[in-house]
Backbone as CSV, one residue per row, in Angstrom:
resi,resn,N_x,N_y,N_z,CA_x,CA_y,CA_z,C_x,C_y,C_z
1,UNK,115.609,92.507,122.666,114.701,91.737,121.815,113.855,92.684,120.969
2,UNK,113.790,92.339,119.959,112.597,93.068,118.678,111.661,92.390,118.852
3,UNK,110.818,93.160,119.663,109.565,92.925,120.131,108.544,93.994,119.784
4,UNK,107.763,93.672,118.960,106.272,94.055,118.201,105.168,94.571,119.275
5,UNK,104.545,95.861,119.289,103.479,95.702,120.213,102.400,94.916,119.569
6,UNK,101.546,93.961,120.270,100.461,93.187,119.800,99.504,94.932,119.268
7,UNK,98.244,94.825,117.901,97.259,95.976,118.136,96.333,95.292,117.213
8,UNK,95.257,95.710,117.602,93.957,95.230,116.536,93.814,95.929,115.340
9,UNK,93.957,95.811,114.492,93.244,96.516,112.851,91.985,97.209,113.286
10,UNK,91.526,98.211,113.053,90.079,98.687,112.874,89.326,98.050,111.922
11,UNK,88.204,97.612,111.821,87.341,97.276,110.008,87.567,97.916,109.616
12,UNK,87.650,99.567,109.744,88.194,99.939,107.893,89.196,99.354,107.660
13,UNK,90.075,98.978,108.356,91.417,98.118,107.897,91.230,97.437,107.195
14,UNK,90.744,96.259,107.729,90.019,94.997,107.501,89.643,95.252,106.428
15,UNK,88.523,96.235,105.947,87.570,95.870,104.761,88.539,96.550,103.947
16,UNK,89.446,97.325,103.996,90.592,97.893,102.817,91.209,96.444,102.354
17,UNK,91.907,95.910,103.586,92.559,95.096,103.035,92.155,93.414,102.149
18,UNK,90.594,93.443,102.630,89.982,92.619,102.230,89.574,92.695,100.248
19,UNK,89.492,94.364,100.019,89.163,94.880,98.869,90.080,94.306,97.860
20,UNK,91.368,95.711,98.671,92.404,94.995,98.150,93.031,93.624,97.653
21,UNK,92.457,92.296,98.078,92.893,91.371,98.107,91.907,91.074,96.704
22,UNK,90.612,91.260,97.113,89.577,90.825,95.930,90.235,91.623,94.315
23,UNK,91.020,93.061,94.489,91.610,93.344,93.122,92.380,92.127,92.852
24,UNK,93.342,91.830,93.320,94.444,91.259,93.160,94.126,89.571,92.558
25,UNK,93.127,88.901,93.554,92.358,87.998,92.659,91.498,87.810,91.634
26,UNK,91.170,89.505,91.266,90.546,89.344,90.095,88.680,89.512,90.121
27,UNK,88.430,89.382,91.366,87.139,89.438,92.099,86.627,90.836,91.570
28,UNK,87.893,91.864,91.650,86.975,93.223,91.605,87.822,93.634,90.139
29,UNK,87.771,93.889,89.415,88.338,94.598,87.927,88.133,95.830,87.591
30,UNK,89.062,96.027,86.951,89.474,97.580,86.464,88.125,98.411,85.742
31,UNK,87.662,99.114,86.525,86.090,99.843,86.179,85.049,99.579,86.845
32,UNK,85.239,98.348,87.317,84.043,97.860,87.595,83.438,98.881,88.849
33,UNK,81.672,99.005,88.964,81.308,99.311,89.446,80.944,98.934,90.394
34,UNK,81.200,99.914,91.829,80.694,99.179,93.099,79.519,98.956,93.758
35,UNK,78.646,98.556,94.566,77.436,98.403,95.254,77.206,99.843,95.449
36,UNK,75.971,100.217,95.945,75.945,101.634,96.610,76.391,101.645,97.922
37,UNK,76.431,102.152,98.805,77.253,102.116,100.207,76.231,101.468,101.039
38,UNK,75.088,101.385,101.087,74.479,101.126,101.517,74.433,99.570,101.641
39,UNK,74.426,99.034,100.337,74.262,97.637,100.454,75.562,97.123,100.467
40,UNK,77.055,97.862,100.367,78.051,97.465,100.719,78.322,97.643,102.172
41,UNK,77.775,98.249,103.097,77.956,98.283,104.180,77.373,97.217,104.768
42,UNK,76.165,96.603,103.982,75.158,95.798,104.620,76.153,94.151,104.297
43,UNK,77.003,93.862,103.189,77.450,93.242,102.709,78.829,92.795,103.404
44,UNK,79.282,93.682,104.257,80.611,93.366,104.749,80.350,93.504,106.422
45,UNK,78.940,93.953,107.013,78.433,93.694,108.383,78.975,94.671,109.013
46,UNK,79.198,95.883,108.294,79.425,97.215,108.949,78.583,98.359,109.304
47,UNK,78.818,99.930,109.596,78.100,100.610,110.033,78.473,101.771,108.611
48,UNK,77.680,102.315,108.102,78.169,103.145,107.035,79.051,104.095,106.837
49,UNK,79.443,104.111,108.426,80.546,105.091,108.708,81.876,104.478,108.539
50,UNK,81.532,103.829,108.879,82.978,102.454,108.808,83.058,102.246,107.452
51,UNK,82.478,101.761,106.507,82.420,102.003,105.270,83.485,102.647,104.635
52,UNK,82.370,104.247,104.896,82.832,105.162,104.103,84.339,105.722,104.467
53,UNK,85.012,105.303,105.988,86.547,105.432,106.222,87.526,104.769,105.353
54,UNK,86.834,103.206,105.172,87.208,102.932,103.831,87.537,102.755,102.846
55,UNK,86.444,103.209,102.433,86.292,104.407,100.918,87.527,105.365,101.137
56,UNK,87.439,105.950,101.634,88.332,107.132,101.672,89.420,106.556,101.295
57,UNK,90.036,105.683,102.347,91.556,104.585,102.523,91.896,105.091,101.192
58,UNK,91.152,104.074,100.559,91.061,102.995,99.014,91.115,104.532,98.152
59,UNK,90.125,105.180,98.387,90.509,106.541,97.045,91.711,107.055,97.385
60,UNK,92.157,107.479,98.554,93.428,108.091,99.054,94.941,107.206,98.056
61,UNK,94.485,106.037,98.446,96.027,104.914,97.996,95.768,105.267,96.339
62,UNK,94.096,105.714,96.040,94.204,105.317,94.413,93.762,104.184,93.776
63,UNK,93.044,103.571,94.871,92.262,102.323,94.254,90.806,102.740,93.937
64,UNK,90.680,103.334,93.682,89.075,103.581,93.899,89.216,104.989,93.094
65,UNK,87.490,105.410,92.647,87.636,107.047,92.168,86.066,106.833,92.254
66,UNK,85.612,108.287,93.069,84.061,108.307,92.898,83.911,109.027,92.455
67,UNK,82.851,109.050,91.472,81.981,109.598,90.857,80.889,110.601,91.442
68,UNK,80.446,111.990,91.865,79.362,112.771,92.083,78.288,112.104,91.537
69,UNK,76.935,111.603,92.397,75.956,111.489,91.660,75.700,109.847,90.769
70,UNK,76.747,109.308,90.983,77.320,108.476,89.475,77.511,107.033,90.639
71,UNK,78.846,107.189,91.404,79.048,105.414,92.098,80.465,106.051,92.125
72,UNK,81.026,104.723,92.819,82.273,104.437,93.129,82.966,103.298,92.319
73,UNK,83.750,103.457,91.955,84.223,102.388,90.194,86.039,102.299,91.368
74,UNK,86.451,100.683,90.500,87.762,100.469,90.657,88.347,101.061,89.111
75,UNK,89.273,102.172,89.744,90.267,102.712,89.183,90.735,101.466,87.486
76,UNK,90.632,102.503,86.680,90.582,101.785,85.169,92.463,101.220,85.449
77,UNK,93.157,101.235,85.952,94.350,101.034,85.617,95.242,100.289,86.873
78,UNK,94.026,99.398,87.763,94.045,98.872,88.591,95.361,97.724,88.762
79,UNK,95.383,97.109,87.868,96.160,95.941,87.830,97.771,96.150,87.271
80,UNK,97.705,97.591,87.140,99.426,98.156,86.945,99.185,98.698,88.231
81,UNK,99.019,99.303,89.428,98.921,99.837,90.441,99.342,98.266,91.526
82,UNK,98.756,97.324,91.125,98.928,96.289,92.359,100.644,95.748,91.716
83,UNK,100.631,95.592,90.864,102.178,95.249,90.163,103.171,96.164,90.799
84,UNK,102.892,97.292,90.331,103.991,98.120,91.517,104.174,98.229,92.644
85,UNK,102.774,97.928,93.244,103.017,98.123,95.280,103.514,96.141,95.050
86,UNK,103.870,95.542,94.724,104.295,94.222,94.515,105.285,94.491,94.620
87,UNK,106.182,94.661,93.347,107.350,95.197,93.445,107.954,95.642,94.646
88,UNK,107.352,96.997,94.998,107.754,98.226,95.801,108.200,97.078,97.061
89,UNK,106.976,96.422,97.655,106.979,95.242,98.635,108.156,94.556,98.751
90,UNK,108.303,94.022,97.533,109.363,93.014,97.557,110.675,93.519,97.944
91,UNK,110.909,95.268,97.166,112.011,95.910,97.134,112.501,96.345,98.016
92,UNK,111.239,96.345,99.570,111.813,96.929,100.932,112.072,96.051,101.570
93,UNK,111.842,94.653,101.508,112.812,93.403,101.929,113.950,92.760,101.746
94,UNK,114.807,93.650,100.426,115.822,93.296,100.243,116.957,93.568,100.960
95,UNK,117.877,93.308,100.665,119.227,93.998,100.982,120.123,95.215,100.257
96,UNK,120.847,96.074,100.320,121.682,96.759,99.526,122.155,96.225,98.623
97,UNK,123.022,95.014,98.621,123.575,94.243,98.108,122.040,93.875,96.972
98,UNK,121.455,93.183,97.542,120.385,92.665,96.259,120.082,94.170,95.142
99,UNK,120.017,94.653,95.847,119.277,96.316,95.401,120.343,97.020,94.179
100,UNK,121.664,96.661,94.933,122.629,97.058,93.836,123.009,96.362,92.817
101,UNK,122.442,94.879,93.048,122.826,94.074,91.937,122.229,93.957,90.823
102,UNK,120.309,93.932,91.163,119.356,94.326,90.414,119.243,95.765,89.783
103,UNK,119.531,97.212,90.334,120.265,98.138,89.407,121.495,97.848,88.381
104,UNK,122.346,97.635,88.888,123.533,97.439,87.906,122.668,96.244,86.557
105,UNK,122.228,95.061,86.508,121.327,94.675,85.352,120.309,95.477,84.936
106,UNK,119.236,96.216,85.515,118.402,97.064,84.700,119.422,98.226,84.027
107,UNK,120.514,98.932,84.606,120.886,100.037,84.422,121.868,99.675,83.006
108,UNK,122.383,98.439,82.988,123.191,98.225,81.833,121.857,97.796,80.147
109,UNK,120.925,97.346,80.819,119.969,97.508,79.814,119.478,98.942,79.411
110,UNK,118.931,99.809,80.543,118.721,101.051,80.357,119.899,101.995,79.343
111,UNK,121.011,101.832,79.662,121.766,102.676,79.019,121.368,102.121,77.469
112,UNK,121.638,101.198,77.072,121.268,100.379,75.374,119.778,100.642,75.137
113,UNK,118.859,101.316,75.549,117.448,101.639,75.354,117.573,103.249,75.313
114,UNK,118.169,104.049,75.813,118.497,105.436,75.776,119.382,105.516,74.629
115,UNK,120.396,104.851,73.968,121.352,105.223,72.732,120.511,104.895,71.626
116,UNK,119.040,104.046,71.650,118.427,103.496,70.480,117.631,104.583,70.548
117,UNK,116.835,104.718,71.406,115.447,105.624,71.701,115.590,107.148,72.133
118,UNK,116.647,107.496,72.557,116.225,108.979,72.684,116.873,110.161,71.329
119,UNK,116.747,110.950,71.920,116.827,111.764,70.450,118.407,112.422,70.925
120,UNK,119.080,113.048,70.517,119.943,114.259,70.820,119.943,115.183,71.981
121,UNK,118.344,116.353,71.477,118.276,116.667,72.253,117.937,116.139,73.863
122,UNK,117.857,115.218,73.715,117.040,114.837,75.124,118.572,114.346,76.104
123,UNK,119.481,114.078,75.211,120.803,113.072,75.659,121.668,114.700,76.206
124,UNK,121.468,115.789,75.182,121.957,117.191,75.329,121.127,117.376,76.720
125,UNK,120.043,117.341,77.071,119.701,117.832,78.473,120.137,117.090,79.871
126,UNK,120.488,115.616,79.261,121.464,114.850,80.528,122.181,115.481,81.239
127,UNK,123.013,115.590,80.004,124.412,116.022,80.106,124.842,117.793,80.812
128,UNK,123.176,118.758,80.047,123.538,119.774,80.799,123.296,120.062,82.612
129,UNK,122.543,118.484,82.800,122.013,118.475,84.646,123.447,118.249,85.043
130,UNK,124.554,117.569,84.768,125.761,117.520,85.662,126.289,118.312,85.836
131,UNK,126.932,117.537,87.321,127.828,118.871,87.839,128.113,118.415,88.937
132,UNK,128.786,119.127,90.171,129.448,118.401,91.438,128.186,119.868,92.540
133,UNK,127.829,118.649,93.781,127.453,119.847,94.716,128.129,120.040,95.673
134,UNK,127.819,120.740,96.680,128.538,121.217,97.672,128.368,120.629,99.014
135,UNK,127.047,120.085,99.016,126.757,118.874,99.873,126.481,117.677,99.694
136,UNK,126.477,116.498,101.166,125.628,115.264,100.692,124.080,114.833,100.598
137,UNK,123.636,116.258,100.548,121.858,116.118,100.241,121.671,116.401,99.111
138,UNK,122.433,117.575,98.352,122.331,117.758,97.035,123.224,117.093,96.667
139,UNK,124.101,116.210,96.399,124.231,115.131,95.854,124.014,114.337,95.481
140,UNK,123.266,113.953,96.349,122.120,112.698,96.609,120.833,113.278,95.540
141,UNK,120.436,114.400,95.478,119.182,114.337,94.569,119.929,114.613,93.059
142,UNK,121.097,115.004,93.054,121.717,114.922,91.658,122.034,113.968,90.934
143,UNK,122.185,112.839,91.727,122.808,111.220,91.481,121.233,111.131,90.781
144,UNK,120.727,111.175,92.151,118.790,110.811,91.607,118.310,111.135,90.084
145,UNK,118.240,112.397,89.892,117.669,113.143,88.935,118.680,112.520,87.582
146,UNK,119.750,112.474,87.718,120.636,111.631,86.844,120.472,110.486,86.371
147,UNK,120.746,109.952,87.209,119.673,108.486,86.396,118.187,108.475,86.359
148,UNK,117.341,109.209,87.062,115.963,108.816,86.771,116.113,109.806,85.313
149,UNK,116.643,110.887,84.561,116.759,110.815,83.287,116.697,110.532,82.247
150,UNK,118.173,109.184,82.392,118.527,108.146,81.985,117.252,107.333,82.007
151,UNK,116.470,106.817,83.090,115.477,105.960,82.988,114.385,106.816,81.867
152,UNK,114.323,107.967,81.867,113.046,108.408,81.166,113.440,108.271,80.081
153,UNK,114.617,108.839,79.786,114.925,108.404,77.974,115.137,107.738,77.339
154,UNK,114.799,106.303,78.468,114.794,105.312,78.037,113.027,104.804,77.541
155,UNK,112.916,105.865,77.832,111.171,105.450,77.451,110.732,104.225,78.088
156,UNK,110.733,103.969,78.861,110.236,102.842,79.682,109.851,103.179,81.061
157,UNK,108.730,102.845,81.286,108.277,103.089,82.691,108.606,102.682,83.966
158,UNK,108.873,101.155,83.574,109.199,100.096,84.979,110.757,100.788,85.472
159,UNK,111.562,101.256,84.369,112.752,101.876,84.496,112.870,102.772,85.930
160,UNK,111.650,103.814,85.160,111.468,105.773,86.201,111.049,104.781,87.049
161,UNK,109.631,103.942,87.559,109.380,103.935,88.713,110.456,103.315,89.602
162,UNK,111.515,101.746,88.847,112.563,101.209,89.882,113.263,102.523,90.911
163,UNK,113.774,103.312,89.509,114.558,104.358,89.858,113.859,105.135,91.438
164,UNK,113.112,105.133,90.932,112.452,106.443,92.042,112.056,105.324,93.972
165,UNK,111.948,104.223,93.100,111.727,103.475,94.573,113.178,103.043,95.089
166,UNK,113.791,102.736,94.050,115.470,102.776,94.773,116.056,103.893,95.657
167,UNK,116.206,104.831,94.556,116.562,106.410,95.992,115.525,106.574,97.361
168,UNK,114.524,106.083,97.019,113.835,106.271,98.372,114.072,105.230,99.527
169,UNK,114.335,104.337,98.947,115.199,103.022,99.719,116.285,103.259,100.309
170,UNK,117.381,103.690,99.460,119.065,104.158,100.310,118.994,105.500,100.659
171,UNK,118.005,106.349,100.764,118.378,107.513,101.168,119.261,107.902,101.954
172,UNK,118.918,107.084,103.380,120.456,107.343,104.230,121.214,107.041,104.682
173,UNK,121.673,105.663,103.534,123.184,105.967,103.395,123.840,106.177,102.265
174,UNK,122.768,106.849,101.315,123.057,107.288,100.184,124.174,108.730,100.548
175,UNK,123.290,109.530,101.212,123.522,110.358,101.963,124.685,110.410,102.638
176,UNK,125.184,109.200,103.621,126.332,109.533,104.003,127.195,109.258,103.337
177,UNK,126.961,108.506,102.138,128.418,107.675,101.767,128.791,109.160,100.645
178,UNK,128.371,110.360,100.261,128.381,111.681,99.714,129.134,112.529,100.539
179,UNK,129.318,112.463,102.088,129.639,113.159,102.688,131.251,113.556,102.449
180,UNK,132.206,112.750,101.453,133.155,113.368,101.060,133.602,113.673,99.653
181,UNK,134.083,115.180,100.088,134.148,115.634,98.806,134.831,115.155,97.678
182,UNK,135.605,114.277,97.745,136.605,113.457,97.076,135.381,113.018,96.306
183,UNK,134.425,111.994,97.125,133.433,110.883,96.065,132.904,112.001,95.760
184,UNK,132.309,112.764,96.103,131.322,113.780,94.956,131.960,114.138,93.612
185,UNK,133.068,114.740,93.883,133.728,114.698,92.759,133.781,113.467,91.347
186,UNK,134.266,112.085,92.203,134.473,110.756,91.412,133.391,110.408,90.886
187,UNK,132.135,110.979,91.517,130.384,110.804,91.331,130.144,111.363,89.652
188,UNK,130.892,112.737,89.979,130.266,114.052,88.610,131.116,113.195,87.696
189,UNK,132.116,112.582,87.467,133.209,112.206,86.620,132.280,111.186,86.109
190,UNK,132.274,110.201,86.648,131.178,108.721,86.730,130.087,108.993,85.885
191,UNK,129.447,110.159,86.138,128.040,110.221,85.618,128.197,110.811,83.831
192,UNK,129.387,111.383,83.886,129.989,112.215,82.697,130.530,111.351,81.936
193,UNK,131.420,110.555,82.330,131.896,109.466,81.603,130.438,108.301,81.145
194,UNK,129.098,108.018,81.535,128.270,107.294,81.156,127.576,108.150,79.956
195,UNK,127.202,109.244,80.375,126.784,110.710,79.504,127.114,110.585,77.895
196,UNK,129.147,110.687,78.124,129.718,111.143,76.743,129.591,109.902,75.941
197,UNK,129.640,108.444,76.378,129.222,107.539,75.857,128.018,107.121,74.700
198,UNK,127.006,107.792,75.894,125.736,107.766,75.206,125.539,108.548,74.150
199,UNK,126.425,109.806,74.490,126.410,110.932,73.409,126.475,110.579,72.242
200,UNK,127.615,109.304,72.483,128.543,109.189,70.776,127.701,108.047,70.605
201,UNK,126.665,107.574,71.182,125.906,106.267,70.965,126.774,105.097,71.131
202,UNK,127.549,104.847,72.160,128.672,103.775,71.601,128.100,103.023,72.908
203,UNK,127.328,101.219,72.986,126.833,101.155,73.630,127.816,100.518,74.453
204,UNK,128.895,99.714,74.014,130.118,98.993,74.649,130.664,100.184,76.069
205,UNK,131.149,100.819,75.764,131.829,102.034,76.201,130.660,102.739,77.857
206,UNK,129.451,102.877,76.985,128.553,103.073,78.182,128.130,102.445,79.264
207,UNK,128.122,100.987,78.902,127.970,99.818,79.629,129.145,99.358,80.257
208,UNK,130.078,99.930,79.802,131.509,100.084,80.580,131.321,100.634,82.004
209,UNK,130.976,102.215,81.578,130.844,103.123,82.460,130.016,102.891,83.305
210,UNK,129.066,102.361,82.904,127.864,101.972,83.901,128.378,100.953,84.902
211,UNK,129.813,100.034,84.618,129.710,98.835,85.848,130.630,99.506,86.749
212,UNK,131.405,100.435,85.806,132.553,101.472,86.782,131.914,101.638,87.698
213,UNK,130.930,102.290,87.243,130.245,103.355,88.421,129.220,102.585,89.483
214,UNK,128.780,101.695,89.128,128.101,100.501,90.107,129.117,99.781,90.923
215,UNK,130.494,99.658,90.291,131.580,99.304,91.447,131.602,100.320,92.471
216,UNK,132.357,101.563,92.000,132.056,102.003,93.088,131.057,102.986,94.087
217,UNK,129.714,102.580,93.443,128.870,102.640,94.464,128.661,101.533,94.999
218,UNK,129.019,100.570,94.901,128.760,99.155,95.443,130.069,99.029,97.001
219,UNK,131.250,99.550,96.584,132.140,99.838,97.333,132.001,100.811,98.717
220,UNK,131.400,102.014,97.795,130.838,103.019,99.095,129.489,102.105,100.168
221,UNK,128.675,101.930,99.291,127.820,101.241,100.155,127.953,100.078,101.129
222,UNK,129.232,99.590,101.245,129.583,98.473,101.511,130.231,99.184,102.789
223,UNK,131.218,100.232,102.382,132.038,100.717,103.195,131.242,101.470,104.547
224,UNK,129.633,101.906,104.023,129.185,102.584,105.147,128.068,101.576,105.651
225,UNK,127.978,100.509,105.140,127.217,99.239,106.166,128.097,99.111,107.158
226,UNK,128.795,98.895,106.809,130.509,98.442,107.866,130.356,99.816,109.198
227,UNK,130.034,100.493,108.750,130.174,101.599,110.158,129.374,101.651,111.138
């Protein structure tokens, strides 16, 4: 049985997650300035120590930034920060299957945002990161660095961050499904064939390459759930 140990939250928990909640409804806004600690401690029925653990939480995650001398302000860029741990949330409840399906649609948009928007040179530095490695760890960060690329030259943000929360998601069985040298190989080909596409700007052709290569990573991944 998957059985949970029962444990209590500490109040700094509590009052993090309580904060947190007030961004998200709108209660606390981007700048806004906070109480002094004093009367926020007095305000949430704590001890100032408890408080200020807190505080810490909340600056640590990036919700928060204090000021020397000055106060404690919610972070000016608050409400793109809760959008992504949203996301991120949603993205560790999925499945592989969901995960690969939602790449393969951003990634066929991404490629048609990189042939409009990037320059030459930038499509010339893709192309000079490929190559085949010798293992399935450096593989795995070559696949990575490969498309999060692709995502940057696409000039779009939501792109780099999917990217970067996806590899951190399949890491391992990203990892194993690399472990033969055959796919590493079919990998460098895959990524080269999306590359020369983009090169020639031809967006048909890239978006080709792009479902190739989502087949068969969709295939590998499938093949090492099964094990």
């Amino acid at each position: 049985m998957d059985i949970r140990p029962i444990r209590t939250d500490r109040l700094s928990d509590k009052i993090v997650n309580q904060m947190i909640q007030m961004m998200r409804e709108g209660n606390l806004k981007s700048g806004d300035k906070l109480p002094n600690e004093g009367m926020l401690a007095e305000q949430f029925g704590v001890s100032r120590g408890i408080l200020r653990e807190a505080l810490t939480q909340l600056q640590a995650q990036g919700y928060i930034r204090r000021k020397p001398k000055d106060g404690t302000y919610i972070q000016d860029d608050i409400q793109s920060m809760l959008m992504n741990d949203s996301v991120n949330e949603l993205l560790k409840k999925t499945t592989y299957s969901d995960l690969l399906d939602f790449r393969e649609t951003l990634e066929l948009k991404m490629v048609e945002k990189v042939i409009e928007r990037a320059s030459d040179e930038e499509i010339e530095e893709i192309i000079e990161g490929l190559g085949v490695a010798d293992n399935e760890k450096v593989q795995h960060d070559m696949d990575h660095y490969f498309h999060y690329k692709l995502a940057q030259a696409s000039k779009n943000i939501f792109f780099m961050n999917f990217i970067d929360t996806y590899y951190d998601l399949i890491t391992e069985i990203a990892v194993k499904s690399n472990r033969d040298q055959v796919r590493r190989n079919q990998i460098a080909e895959e990524h080269l064939a999306i590359a020369k596409a983009i090169s020639a700007r031809d967006k048909e052709a890239a978006k080709n390459a792009v479902l190739h290569h989502m087949k068969m990573v969709d295939k590998t991944v499938i093949g090492e759930e099964g094990k």
